[in-house]
C-alpha positions as CSV (number, residue, x, y, z in Angstrom):
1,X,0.0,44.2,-76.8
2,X,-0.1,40.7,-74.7
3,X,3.7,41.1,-74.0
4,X,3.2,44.7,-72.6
5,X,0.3,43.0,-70.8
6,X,2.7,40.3,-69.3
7,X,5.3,42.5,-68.7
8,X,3.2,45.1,-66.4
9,X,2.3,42.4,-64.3
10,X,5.4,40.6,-64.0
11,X,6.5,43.4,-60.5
12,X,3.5,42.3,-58.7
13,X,4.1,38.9,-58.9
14,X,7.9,39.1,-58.1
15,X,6.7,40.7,-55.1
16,X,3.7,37.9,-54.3
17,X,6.3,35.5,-54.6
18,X,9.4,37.6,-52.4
19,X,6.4,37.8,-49.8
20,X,5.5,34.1,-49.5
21,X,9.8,33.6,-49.6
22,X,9.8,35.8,-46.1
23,X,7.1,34.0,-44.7
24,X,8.4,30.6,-45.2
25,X,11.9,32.0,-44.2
26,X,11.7,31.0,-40.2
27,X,10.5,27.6,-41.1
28,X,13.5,26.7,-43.6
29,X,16.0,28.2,-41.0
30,X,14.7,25.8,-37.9
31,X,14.7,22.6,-40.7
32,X,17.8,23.7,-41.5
33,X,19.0,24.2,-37.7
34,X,17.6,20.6,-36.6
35,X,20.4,17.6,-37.3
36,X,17.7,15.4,-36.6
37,X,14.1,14.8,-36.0
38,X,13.6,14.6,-32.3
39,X,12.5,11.2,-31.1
40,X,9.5,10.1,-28.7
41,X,10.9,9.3,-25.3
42,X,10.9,5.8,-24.7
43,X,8.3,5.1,-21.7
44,X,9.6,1.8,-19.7
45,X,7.0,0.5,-17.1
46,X,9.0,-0.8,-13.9
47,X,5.2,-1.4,-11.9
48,X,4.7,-5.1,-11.2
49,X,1.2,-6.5,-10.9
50,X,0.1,-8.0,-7.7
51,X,-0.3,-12.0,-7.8
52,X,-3.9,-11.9,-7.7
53,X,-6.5,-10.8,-10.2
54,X,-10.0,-10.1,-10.4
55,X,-12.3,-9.9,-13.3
56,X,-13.8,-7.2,-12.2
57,X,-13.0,-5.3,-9.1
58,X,-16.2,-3.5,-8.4
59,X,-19.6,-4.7,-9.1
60,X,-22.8,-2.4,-9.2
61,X,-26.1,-3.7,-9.0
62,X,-27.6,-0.4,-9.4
63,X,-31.4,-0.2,-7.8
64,X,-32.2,-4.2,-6.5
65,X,-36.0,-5.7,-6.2
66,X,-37.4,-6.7,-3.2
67,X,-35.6,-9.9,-2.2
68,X,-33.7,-10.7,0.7
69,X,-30.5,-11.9,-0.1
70,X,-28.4,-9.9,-2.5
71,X,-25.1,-12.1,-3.4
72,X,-22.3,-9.8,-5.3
73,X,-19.9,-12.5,-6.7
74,X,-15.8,-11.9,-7.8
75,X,-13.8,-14.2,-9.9
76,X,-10.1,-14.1,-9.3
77,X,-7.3,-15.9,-11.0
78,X,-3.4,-16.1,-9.6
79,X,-1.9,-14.4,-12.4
80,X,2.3,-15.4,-10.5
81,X,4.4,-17.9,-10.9
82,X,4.2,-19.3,-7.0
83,X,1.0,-20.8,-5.0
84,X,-1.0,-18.4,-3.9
85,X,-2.8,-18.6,-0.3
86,X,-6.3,-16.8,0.4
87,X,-6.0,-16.0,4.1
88,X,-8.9,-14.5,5.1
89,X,-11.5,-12.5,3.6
90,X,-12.7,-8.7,5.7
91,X,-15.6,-7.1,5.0
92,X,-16.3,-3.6,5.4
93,X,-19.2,-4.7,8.5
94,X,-21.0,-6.8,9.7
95,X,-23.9,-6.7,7.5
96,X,-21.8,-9.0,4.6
97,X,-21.4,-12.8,4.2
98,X,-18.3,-13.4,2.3
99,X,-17.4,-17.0,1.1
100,X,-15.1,-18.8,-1.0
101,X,-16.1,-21.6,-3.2
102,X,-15.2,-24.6,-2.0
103,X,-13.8,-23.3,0.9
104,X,-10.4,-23.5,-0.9
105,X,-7.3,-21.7,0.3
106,X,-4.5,-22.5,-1.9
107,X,-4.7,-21.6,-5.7
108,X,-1.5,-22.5,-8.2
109,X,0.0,-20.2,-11.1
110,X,-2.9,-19.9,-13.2
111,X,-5.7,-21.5,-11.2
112,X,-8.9,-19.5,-10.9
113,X,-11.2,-19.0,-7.8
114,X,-14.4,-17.5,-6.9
115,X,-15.7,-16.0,-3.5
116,X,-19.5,-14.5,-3.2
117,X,-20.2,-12.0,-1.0
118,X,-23.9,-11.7,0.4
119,X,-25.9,-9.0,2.1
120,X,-29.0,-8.9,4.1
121,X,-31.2,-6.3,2.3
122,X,-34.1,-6.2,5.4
123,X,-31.1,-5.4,7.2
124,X,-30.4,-2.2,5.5
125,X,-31.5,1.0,5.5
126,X,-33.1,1.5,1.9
127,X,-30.9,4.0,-0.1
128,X,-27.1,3.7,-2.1
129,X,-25.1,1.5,-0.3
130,X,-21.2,1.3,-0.8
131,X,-19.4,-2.6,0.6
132,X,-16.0,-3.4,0.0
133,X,-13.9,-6.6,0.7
134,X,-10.6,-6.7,1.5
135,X,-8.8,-10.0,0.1
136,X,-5.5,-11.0,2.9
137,X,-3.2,-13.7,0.7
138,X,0.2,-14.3,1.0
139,X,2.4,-15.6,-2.4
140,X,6.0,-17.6,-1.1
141,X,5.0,-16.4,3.0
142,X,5.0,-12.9,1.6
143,X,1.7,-11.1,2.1
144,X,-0.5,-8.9,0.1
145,X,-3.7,-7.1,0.2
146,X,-6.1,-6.4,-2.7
147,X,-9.7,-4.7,-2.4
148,X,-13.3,-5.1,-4.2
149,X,-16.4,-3.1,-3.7
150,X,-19.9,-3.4,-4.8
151,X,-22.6,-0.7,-4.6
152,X,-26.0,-0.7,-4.9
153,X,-29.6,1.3,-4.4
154,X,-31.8,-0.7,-1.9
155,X,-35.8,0.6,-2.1
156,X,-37.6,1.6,0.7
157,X,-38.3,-0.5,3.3
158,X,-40.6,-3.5,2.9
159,X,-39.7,-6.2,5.2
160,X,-37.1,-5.0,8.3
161,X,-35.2,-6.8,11.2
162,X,-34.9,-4.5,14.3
163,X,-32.3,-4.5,15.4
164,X,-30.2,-6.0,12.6
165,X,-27.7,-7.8,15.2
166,X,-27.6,-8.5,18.8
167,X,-24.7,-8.3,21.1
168,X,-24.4,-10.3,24.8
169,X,-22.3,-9.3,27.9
170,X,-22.5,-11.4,30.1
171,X,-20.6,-10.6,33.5
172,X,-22.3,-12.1,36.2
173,X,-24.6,-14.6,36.9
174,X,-27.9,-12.1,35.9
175,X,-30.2,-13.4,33.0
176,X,-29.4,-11.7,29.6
177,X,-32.6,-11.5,27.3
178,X,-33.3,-9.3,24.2
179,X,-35.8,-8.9,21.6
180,X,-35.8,-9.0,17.6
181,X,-38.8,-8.2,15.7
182,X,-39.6,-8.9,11.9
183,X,-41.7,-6.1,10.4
184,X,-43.4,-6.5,7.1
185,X,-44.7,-2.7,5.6
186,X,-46.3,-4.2,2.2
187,X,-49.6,-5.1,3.5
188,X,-48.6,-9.1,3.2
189,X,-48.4,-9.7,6.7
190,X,-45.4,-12.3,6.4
191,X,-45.4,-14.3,9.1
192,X,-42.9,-15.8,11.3
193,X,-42.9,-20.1,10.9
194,X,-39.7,-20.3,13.4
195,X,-36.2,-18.8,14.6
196,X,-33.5,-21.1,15.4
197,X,-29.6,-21.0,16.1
198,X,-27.2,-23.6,16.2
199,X,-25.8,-22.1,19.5
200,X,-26.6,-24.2,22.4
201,X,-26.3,-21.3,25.0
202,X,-29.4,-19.6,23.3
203,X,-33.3,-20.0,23.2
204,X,-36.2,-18.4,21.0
205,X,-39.5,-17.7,21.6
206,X,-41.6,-16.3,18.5
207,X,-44.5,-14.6,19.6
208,X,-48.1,-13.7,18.4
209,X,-47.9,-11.4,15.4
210,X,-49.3,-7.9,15.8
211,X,-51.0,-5.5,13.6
212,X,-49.7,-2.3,13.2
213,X,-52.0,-0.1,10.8
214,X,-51.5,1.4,7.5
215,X,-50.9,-2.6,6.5
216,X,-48.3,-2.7,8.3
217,X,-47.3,-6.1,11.0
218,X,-45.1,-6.5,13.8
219,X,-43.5,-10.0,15.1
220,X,-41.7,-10.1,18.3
221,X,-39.1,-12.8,19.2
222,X,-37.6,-13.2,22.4
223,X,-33.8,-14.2,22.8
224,X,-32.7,-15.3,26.0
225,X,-29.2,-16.6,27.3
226,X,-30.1,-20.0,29.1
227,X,-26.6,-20.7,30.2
228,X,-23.4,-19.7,31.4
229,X,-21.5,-18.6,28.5
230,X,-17.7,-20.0,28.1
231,X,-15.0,-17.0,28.9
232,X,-14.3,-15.2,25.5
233,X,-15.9,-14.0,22.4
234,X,-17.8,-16.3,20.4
235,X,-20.3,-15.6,17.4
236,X,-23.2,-17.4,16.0
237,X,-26.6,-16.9,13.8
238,X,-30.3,-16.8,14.3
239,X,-31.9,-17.8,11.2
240,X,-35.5,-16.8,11.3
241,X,-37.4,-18.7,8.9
242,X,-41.0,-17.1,7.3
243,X,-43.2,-18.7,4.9
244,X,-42.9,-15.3,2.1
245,X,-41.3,-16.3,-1.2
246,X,-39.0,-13.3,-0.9
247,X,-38.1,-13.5,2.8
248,X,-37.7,-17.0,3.3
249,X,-35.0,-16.9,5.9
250,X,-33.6,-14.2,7.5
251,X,-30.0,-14.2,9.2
252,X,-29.8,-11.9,12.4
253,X,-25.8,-11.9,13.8
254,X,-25.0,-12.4,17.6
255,X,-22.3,-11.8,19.2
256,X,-21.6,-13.7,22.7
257,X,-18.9,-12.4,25.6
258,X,-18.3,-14.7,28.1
259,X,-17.9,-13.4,31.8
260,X,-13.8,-13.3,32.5
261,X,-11.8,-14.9,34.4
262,X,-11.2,-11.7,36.5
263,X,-13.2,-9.5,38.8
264,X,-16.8,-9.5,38.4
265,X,-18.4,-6.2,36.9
266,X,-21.8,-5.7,35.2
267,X,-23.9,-7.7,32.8
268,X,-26.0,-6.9,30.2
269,X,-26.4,-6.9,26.1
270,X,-24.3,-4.2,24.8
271,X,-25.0,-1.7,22.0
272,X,-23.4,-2.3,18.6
273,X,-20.4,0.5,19.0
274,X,-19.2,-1.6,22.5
275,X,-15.6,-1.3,22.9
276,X,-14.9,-3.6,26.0
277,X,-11.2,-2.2,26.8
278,X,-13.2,1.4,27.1
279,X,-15.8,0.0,29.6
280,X,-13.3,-1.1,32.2
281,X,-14.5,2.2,34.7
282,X,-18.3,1.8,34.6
283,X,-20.0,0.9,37.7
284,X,-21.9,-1.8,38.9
285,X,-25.4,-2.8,38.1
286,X,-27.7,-5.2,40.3
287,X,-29.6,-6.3,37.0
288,X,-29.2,-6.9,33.5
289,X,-29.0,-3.7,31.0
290,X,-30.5,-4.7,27.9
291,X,-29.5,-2.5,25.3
292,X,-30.4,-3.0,21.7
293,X,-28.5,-1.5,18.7
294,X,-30.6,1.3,16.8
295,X,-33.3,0.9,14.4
296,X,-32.2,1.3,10.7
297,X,-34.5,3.6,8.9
């Protein structure tokens, strides 16, 4: 009885089993086909790495407190067999302080520098901000570039500069005079103890502070060119010094053009976006323009 059993189920298995013998068919015939097992391709890297490295190359500071200085600082190592020469570093404006520590220039195979870059945050307008630095250096006379960036969120305004830098003209003999004010919009009513430059061809005058509603104060200071200014561009800092813990000193830029050599032409204190090789057609003024770059809001 068990071998009839057996034997009337021994068709249905031959044919499981020729079934599963199909189906494994194709993948006997391409084992069979292949000599070998096909190798990875090999993956040679040719790039060579610049001379200089950073540890990081962008720094985010995300949302920043209330506090006037804001000092993003990269360390960097020369990573090359050959001295390595910082030439200069560019920033992305005006608005940024870089500096190297120590003022050193030269850095040997494996010697490690840092710069710091710093940013006036009553300067800027209060939302993300995006800076970058561009590092010039040359390895054995030949040169290189590298950049860094740092981002971050400055909150809305609480103690401003207006305008954030100043620019002079001068082309005649006409008095050049501006004016910078320090606002406070916290309700602390920061005031003003002095502004002073270590430019001998400017003066200050900080005047009474003023009250401006919804706690709000205004502090005019007068800038006024007291000489004749030497032929070419020169640049210099007002430093504006307040007795607030987190406004201590404030840096406003100035930039001073001489009168040239050549033809005489107007005078006055240009805007920020001043090209002088585009100005060469305007006419003549009898007094001084004054022009003062935008407020940042």
């Amino acid at each position: 009885m068990f071998m009839d059993e057996h034997r009337s189920r021994l068709p249905g298995r031959l044919r499981r089993a020729g079934l599963i013998s199909l189906s494994l068919a194709p993948l006997l015939l391409a084992l069979l086909g292949t000599s070998a097992v096909p190798r990875g391709r090999s993956i040679s890297s040719t790039k060579i790495l610049p001379p200089l490295a950073f540890r990081q190359y962008s720094v985010n500071f995300h949302e920043v407190g209330p506090t006037a200085n804001l000092t993003a600082p990269f360390a960097f190592w020369n990573r090359s067999d050959k001295t390595l020469q910082i030439v200069r570093l560019e920033p992305s404006c005006g608005c940024l302080a870089p500096r190297l520590l120590g003022d050193r220039k030269e850095y040997a195979p494996g010697r490690q520098g840092l710069f710091e870059v710093q940013v006036e945050t009553a300067r800027e307008a209060p939302g993300p901000h995006t800076y970058s630095i561009k590092v010039h250096y040359t390895v054995d006379q030949q040169p290189y570039e590298e950049l860094v960036t740092f981002r971050c969120k400055i909150p809305e305004r609480s103690v401003t500069v207006t305008p954030p830098e100043l620019y002079f003209y001068q082309l005649s003999d006409s008095p050049l005079s501006s004016e910078v004010r320090v606002e406070d919009h916290r309700g602390k009513h920061l005031k003003v103890v002095e502004a002073v430059s270590n430019s001998p061809y400017l003066t200050m005058d900080v005047g009474e502070q003023e009250e401006l509603g919804n706690d709000k104060s205004s502090t005019p200071i007068q800038i006024a060119v007291n000489s004749q200014l030497p032929a070419g561009a020169t640049t210099t800092i007002i430093a504006i010094r307040t007795d607030d813990e987190d406004f201590p000193l404030i840096r406003v830029p100035v930039f001073l053009q001489g009168k040239p050599t050549g033809p005489r032409h107007s005078s006055g204190v240009t805007p920020a976006s001043y090209q002088p090789e585009k100005q060469a057609g305007h006419q003549e003024t009898e007094h001084a323009a004054a022009a003062q770059t935008p407020e940042v809001r």
